[in-house]
C-alpha positions in Angstrom: 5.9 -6.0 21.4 3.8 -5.0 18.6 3.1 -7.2 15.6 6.2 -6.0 13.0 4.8 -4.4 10.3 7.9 -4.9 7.3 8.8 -3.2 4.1 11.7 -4.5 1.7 13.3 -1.5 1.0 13.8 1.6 2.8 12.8 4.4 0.4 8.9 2.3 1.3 9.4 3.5 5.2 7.3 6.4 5.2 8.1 8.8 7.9 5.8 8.2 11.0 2.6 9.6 10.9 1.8 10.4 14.2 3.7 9.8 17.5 2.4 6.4 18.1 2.9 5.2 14.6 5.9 2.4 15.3 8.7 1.8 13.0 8.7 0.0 9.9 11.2 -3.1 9.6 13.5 -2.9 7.0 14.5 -6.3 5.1 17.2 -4.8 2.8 18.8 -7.4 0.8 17.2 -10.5 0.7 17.7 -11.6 -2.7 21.4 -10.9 -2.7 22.3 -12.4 1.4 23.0 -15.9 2.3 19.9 -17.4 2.9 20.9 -18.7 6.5 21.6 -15.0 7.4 18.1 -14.4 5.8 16.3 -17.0 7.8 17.9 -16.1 11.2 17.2 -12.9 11.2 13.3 -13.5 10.1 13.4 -15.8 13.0 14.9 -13.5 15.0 11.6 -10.7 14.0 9.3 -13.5 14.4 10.6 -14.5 17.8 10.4 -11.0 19.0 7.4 -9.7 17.3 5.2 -12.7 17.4 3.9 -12.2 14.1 5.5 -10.2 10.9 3.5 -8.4 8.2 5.2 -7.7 5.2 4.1 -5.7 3.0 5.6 -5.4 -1.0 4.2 -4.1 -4.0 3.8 -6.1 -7.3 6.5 -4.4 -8.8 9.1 -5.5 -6.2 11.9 -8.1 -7.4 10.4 -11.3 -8.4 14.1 -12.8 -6.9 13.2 -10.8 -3.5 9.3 -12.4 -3.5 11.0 -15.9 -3.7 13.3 -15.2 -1.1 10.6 -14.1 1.6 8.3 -17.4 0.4 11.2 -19.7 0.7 12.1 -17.7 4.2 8.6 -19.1 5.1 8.5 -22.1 4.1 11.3 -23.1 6.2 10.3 -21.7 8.9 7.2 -23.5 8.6 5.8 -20.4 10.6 1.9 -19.5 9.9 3.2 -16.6 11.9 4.6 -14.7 8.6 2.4 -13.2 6.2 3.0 -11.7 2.9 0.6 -9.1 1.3 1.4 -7.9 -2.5 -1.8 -4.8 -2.7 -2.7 -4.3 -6.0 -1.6 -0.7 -5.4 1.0 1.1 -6.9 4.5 1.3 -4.7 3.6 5.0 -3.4 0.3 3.2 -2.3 1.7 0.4 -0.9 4.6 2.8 0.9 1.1 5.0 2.6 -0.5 1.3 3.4 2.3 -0.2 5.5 3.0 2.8 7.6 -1.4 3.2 8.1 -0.6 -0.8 9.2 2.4 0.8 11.5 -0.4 3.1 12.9 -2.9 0.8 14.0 0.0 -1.7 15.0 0.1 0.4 18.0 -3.7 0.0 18.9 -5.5 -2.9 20.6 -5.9 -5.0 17.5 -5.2 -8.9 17.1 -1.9 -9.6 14.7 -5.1 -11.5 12.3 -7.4 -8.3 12.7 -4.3 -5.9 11.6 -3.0 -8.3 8.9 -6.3 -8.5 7.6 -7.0 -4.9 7.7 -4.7 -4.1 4.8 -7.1 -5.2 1.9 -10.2 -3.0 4.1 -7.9 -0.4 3.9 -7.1 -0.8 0.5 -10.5 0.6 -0.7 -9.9 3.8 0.9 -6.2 4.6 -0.8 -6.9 6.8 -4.8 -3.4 6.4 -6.2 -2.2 7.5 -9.6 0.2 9.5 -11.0 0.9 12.2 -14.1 3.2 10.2 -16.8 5.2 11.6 -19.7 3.7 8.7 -21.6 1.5 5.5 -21.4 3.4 3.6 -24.3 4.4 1.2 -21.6 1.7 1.3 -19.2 0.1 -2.2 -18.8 -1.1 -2.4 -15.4 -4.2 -0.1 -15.9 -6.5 0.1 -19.5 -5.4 2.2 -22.2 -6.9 3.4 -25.3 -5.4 3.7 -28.5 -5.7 7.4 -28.6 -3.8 8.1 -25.5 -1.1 5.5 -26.8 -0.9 7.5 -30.2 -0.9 10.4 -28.1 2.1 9.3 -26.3 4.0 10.2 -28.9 3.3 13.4 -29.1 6.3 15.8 -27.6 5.2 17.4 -23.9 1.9 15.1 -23.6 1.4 14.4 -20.0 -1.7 12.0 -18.6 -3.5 11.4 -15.1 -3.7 8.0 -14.5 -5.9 6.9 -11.3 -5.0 3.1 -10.8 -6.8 2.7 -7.8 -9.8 2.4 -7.0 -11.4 2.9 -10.8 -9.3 2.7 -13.0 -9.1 6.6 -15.1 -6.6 7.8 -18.0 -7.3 11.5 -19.1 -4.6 13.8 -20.9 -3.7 16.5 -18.6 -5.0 19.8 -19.2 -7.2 22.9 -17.7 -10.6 20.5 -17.9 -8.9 17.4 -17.1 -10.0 15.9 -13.7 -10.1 12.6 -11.9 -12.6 11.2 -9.7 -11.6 11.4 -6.3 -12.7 10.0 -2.9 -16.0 11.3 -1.2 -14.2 11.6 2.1 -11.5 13.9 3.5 -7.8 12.4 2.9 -4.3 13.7 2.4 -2.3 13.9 -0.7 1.1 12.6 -0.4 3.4 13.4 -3.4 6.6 11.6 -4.8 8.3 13.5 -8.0 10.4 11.4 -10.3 12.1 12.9 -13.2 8.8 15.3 -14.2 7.5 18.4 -12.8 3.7 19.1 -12.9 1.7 21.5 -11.1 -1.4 19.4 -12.4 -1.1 17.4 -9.1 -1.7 20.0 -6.6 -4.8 21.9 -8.6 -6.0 18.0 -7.9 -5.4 18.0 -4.7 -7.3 21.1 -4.8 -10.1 19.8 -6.3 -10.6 16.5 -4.1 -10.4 19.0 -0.9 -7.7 17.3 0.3 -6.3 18.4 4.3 -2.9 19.2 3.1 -0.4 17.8 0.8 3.1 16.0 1.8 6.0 15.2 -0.3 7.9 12.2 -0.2 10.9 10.3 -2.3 10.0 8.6 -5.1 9.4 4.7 -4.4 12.5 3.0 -6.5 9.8 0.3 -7.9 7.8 2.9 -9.2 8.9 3.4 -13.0 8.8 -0.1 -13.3 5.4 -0.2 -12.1 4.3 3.1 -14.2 6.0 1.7 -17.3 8.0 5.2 -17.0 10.4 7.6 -14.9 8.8 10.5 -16.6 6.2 10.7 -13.4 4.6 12.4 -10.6 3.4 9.9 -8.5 0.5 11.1 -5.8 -2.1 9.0 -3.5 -5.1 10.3 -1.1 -5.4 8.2 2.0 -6.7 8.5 5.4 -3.8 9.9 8.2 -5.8 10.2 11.1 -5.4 7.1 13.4 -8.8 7.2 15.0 -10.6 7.1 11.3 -8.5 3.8 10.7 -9.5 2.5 13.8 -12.6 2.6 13.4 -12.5 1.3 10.1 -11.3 -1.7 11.2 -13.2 -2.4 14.3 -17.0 -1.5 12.7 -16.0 -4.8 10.5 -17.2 -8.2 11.7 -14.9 -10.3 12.9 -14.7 -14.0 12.7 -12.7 -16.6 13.9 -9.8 -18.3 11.5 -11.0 -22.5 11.2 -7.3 -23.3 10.2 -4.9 -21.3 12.8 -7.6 -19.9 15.2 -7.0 -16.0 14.6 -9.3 -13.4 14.6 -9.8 -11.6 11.1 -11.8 -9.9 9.3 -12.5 -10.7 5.6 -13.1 -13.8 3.9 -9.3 -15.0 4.1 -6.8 -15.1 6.8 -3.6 -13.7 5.8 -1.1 -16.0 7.7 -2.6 -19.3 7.0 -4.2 -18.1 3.5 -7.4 -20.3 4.8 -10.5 -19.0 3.5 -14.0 -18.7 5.3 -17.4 -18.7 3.7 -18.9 -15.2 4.7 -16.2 -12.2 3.6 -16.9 -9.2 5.8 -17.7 -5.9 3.7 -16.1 -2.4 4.6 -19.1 -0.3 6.7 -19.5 3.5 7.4 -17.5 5.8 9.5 -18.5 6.1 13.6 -16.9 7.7 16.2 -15.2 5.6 17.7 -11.3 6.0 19.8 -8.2 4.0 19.3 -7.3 1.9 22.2 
């Protein structure tokens, strides 16, 4: 079985990708279960997986993060591992299932835990908000706050990977990535054409709509919000990503990764490996 790539909540289960991308596992419920029933069934995943991935944004539950670290440390498993991106939850949601892609490939569970935070450069996530009163997880200037109040003001906020706050209008752009991505789409209670004039504008492939993530307001300090994010779909580019990356071996469990920190054990190594440029290269 392929390493279990998990997401704890559904509406973070992107649709598959491609035909090989493998399903996402859904932990619904942690915080509120008993934790025995917790436990087993993380046991359960483990036993049958291997090794478990799961991936959560900073904005989910603090009561669900305790859950899955206490879930660990019981079961005393370096087999678990836990990745929070710094992305917002739309990111995060494109992440896990480009995880759920590669899970299918020829790649160590280390390799393809590590390869979240290589992929991670590659994702431009933002979104169009009604106001950035409330928005504390990227810079704002006074202006835009005092603009914020301002009835029908909309901004473009890049979070990731330089951080960018403009107020939307005909000029206003964002820098986007020098490489060909998608643009996938999630519409919370806002409407903006802005988004797909961007999408224009970074020469995206195509665009693709998808539910709102149910962390994202909290994250975006709003529900007045388009969220959108550029990433890499095609498996083969991933792929390749990942394998033109030295790999080293973990001192502390013995997995291969890539990076300067495994992310079962959370042992570090001396030399982190840097992203490298696109080959042609085929998925295994």
């Amino acid at each position: 079985m392929p390493t279990a790539i998990a997401v704890t909540s559904a509406d973070m289960a992107l649709p598959a990708q491609d035909e090989r991308t493998v399903p996402a596992v859904v932990l619904t419920g942690l915080d509120r279960g008993p934790l025995d029933e917790g436990l087993a069934g993380l046991h359960r995943l483990t036993e049958q997986h291997g090794y478990v991935v799961v991936v959560c944004s900073e904005a989910t539950p603090e009561p669900v993060v305790r859950r899955l670290h206490t879930l660990r440390a019981l079961l005393e498993s370096d087999r678990i591992a836990l990745f929070r991106p710094a992305l917002p939850p739309l990111g995060v949601a494109v992440l896990a299932r480009q995880l759920r892609q590669l899970a299918s490939c020829d790649l160590s569970p280390g390799v393809l835990a590590s390869a979240g935070r290589l992929l991670t450069h590659y994702i431009h996530a933002g979104a169009v908000l009604g106001s950035v009163a409330r928005l504390d997880r990227v810079p704002v200037g006074l202006k835009a706050h005092a603009r914020s109040w301002v009835p029908g003001s909309q901004f473009a906020v890049l979070a990731h990977p330089e951080p960018q706050v403009v107020r939307v209008g005909p000029e206003a752009d964002l820098k986007g990535p020098e490489f060909g991505t998608w643009m996938l789409v999630a519409k919370g209670q806002a409407h903006s054409d802005w988004v797909a004039g961007l999408g224009t504008r970074w020469g995206v492939h195509g665009l693709r709509e998808a539910p709102l993530p149910a962390e994202s307001p909290a994250w975006w300090g709003t529900g007045r919000l388009v969220e959108f994010c550029g990433y890499l779909a095609d498996l083969s580019v991933l792929y390749q990503l990942v394998t033109s990356v030295r790999q080293s071996r973990c001192h502390w469990c013995g997995l291969d990764v890539i990076g300067d920190r495994c992310v079962f054990c959370r042992a570090t190594s001396a030399v982190p490996a840097p992203p490298r440029a696109l080959e042609s290269r085929t998925p295994a």
